[in-house]
Backbone bond lengths (Angstrom), bond angles and torsions (degrees), N, CA, C in turn:
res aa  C-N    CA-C-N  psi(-1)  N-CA   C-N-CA  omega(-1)  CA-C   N-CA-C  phi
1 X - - - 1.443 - - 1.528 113.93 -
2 X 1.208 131.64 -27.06 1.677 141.72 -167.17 1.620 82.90 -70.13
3 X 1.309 144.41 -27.53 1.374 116.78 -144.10 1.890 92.85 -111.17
4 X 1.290 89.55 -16.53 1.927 103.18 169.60 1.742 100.94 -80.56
5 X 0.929 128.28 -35.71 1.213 129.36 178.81 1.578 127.08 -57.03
6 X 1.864 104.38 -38.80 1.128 143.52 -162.52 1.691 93.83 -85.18
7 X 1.453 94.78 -37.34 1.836 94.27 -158.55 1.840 102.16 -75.79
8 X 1.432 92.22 -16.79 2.229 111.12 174.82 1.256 78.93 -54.06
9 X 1.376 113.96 -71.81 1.923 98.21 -132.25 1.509 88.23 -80.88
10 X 1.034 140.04 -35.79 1.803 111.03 168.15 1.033 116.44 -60.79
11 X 1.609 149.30 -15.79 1.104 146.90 137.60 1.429 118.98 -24.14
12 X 1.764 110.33 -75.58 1.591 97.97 156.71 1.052 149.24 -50.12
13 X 1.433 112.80 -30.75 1.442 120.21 -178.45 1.439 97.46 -81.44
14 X 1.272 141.45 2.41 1.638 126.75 178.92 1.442 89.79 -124.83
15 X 1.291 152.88 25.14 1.119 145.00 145.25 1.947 98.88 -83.59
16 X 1.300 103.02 -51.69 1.486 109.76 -163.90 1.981 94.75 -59.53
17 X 1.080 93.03 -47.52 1.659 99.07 -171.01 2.412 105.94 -62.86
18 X 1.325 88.23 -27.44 1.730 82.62 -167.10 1.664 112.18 -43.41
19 X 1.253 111.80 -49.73 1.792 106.23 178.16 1.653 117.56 -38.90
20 X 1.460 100.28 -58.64 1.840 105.43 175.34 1.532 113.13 -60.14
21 X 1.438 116.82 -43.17 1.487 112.01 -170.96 1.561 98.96 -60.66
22 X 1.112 116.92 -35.62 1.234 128.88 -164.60 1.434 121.98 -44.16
23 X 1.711 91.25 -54.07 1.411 117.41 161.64 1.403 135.74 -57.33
24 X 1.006 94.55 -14.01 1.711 107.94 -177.05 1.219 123.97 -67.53
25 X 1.517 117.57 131.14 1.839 112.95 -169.47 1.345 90.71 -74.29
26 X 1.691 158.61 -39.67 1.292 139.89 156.83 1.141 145.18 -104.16
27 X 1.916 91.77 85.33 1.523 119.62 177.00 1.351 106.95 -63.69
28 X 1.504 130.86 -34.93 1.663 122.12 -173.12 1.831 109.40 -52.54
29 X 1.622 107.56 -30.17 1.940 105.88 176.26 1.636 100.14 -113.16
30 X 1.359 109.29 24.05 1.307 79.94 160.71 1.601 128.56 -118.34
31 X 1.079 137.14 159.82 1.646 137.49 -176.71 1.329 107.10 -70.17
32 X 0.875 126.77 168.25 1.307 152.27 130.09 1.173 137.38 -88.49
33 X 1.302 100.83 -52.41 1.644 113.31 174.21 1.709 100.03 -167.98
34 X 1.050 100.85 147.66 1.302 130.41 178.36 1.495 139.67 -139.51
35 X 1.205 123.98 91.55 1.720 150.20 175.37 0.955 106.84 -97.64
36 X 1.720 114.88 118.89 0.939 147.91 144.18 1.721 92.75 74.72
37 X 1.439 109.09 -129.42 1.673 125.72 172.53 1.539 109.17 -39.98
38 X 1.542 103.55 -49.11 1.277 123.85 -140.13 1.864 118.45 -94.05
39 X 1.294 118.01 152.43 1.814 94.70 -154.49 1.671 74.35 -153.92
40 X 1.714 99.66 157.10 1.427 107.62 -176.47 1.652 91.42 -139.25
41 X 1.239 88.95 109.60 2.051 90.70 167.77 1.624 110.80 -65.76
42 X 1.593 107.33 154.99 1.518 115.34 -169.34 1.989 81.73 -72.12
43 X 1.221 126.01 -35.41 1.457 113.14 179.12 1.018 129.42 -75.06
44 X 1.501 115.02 -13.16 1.811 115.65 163.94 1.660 95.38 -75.70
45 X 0.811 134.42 -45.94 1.286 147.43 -178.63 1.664 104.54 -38.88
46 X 1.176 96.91 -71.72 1.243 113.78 172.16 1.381 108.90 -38.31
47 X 1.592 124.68 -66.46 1.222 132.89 -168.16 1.418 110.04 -48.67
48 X 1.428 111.96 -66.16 1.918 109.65 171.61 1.429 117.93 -20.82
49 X 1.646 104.99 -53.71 1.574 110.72 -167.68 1.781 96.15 -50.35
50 X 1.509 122.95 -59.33 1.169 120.87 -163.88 1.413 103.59 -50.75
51 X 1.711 109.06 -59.53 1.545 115.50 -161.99 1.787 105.30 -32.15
52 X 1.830 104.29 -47.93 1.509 102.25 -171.58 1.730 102.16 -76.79
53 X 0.819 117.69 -50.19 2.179 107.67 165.51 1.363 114.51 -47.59
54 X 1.378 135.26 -15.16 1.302 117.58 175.16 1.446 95.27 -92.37
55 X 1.364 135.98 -42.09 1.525 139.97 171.69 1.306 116.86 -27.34
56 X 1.419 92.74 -65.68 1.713 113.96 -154.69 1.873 118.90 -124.46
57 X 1.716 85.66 13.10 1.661 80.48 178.84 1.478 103.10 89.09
58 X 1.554 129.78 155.13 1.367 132.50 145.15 1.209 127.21 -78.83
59 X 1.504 123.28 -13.48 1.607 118.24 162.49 1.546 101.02 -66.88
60 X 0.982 131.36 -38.53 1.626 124.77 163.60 1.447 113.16 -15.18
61 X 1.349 111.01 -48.66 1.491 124.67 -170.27 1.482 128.99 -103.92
62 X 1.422 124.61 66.47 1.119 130.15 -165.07 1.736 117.23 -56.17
63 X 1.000 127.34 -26.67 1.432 135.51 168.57 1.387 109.95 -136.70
64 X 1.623 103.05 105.18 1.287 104.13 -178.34 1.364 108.11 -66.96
65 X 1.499 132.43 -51.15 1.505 132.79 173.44 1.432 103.30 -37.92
66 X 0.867 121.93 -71.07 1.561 116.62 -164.63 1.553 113.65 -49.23
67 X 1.614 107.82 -54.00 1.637 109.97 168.37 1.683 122.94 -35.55
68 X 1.535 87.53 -45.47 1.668 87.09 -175.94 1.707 101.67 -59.32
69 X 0.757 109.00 -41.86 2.008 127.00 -157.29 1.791 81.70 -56.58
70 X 1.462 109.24 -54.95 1.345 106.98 -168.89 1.739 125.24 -61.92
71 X 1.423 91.35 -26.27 1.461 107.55 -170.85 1.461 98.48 -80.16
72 X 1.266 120.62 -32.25 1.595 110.43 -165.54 1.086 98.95 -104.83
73 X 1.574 133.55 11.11 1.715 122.07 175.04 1.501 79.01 -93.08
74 X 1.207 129.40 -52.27 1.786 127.34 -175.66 1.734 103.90 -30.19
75 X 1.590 116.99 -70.11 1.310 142.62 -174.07 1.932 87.31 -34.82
76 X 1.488 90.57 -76.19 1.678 92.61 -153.64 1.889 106.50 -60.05
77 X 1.170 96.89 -27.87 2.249 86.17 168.30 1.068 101.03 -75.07
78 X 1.293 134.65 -24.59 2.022 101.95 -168.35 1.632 89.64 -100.76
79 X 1.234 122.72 -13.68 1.938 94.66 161.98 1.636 100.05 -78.76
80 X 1.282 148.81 -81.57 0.982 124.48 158.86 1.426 146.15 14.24
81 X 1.497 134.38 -45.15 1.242 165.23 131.87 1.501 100.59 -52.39
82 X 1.308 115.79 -69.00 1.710 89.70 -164.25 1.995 111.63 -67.18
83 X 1.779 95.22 -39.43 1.797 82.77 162.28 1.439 133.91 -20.31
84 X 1.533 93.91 -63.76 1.252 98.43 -162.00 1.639 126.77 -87.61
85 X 1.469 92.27 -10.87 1.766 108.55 160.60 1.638 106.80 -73.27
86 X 0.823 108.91 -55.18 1.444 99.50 168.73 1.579 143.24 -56.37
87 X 1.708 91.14 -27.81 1.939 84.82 163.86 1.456 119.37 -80.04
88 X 1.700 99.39 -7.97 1.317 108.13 177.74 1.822 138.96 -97.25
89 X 1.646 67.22 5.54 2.122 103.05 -176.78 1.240 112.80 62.22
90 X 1.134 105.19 57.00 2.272 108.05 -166.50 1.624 73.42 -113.11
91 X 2.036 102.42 145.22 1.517 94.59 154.12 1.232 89.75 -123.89
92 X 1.504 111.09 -155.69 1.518 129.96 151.13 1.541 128.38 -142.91
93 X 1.299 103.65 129.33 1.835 87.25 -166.70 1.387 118.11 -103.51
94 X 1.254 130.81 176.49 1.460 114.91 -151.99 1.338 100.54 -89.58
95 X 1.635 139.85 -8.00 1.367 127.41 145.58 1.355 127.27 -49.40
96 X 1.356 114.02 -26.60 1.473 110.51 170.16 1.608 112.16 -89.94
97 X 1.128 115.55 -46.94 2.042 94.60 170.06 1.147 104.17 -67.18
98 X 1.441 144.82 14.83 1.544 127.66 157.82 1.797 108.60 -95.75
99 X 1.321 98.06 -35.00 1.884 93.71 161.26 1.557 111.68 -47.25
100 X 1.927 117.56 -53.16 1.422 95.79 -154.66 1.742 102.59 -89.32
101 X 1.479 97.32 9.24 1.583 99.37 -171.35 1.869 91.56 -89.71
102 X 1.238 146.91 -43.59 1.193 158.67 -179.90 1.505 103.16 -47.89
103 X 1.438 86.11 -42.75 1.921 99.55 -163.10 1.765 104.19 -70.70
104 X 1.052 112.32 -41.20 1.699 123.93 174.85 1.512 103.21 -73.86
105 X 1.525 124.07 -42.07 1.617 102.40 -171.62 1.579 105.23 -75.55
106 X 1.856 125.88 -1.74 1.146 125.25 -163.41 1.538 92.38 -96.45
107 X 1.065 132.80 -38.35 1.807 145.71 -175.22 1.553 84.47 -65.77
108 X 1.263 130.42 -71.39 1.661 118.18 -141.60 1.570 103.79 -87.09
109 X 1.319 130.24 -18.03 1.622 152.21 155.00 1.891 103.22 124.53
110 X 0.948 119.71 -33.31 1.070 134.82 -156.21 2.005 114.87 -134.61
111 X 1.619 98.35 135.05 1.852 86.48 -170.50 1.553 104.37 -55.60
112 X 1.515 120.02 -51.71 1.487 137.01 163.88 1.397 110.23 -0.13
113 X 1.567 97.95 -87.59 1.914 123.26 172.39 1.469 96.53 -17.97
114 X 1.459 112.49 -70.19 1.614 132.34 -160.83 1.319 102.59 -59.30
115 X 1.099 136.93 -67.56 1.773 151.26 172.89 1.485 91.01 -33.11
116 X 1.404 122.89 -89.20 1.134 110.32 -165.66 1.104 146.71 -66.20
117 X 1.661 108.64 -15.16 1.431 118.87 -167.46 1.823 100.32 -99.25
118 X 1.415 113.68 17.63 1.445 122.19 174.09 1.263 89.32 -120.01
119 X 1.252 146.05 -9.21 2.001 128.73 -137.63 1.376 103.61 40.19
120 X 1.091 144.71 58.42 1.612 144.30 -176.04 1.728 91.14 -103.30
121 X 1.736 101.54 133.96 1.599 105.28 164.54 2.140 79.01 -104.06
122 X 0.993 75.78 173.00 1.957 99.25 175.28 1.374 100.63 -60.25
123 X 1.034 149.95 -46.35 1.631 152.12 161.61 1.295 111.58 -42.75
124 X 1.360 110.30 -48.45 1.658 111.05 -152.54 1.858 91.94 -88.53
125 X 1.430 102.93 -34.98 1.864 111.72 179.98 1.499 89.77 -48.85
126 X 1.008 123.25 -71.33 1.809 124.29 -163.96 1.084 83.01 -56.05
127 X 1.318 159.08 -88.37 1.475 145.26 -96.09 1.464 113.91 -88.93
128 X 2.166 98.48 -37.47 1.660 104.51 148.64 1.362 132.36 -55.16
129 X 1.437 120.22 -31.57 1.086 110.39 164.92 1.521 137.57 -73.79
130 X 1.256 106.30 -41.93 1.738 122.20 154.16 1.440 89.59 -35.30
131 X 1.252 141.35 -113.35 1.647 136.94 -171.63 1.113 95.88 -28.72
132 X 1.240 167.28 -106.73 1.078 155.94 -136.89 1.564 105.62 -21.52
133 X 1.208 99.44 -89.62 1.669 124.57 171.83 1.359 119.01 -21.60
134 X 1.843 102.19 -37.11 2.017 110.34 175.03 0.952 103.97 -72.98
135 X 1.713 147.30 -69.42 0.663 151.02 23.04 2.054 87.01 136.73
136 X 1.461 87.37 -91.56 1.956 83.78 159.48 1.081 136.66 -70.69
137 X 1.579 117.29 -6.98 1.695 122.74 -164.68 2.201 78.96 -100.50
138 X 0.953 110.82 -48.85 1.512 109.15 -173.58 1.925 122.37 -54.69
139 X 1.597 82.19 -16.80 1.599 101.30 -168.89 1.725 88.76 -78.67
140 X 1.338 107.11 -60.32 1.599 123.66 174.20 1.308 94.22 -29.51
141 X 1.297 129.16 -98.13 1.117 165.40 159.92 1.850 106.80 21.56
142 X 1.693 92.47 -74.28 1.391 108.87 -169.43 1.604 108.39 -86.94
143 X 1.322 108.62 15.74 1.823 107.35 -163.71 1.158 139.28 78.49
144 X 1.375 124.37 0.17 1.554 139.71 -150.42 1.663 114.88 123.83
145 X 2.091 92.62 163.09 1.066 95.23 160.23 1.043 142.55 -86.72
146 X 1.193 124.97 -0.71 1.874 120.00 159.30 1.843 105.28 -46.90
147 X 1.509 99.92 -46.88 1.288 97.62 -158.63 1.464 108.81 -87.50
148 X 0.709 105.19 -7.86 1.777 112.14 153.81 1.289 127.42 -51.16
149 X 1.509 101.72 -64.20 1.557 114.94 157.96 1.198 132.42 -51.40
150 X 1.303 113.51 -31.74 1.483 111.90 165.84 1.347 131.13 -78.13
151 X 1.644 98.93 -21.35 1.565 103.89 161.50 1.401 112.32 -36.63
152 X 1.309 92.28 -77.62 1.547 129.84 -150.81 1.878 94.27 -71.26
């Protein structure tokens, strides 16, 4: 757990840092954030923002800074989440992110509704649900969500 703990405060410190990295003439080597194995260039970063502007338009996106902030707190919990499902041998198989993916296009009426009223491209829909799915089996798992949180 110390090294999940560790991966928080680089969590913060690469939220606080995203505006400057941002700025940087070399975003292709630079991080964003980084958990555990796992590392997010300010240009993958970058790329999402487009993926959801080519989707949904850029009026879609009223603060691009903030979006990013949002997109990469998303990024850094599901590495986070999958870490810690994994030291704990939890998987998820793709019949179950198609349950919680079914289960959301049945709430919003339509896959559409669902896509847009999340900014979801078809990648990112599965990828919430994959976390989803960790996410509750870990809740199982660890006894609750307090203790979830304290994992993580």
């Amino acid at each position: 757990m110390p090294t999940l703990r560790r991966a928080c405060v680089l969590v913060v410190s690469a939220l606080i840092a995203l505006p400057a990295l941002a700025a940087c003439g070399d975003s292709e080597r630079s991080a964003a954030a980084s958990v555990g194995g796992s590392t997010i260039s300010v240009s993958e970063l970058q790329g999402q923002v487009r993926d959801v502007e080519d989707a949904f338009g850029a009026e879609a996106i009223p603060d691009g800074a903030e979006f990013q902030r949002q997109l990469l707190t998303g990024d850094v919990r599901g590495f986070l989440l999958v870490d810690l499902a994994e030291s704990e041998g939890l998987e998820v198989s793709g019949s179950e992110i198609d349950d919680v993916v079914d289960s959301g296009i049945e709430s919003a009426g339509t896959k559409e509704a669902l896509l847009e009223g999340g900014l979801y491209t078809e990648d990112t829909l599965r990828q919430a649900a994959h976390y989803q799915n960790l996410a509750d089996k870990l809740r199982a798992d660890l006894g609750g969500s307090d203790q979830l949180a304290t994992a993580v």
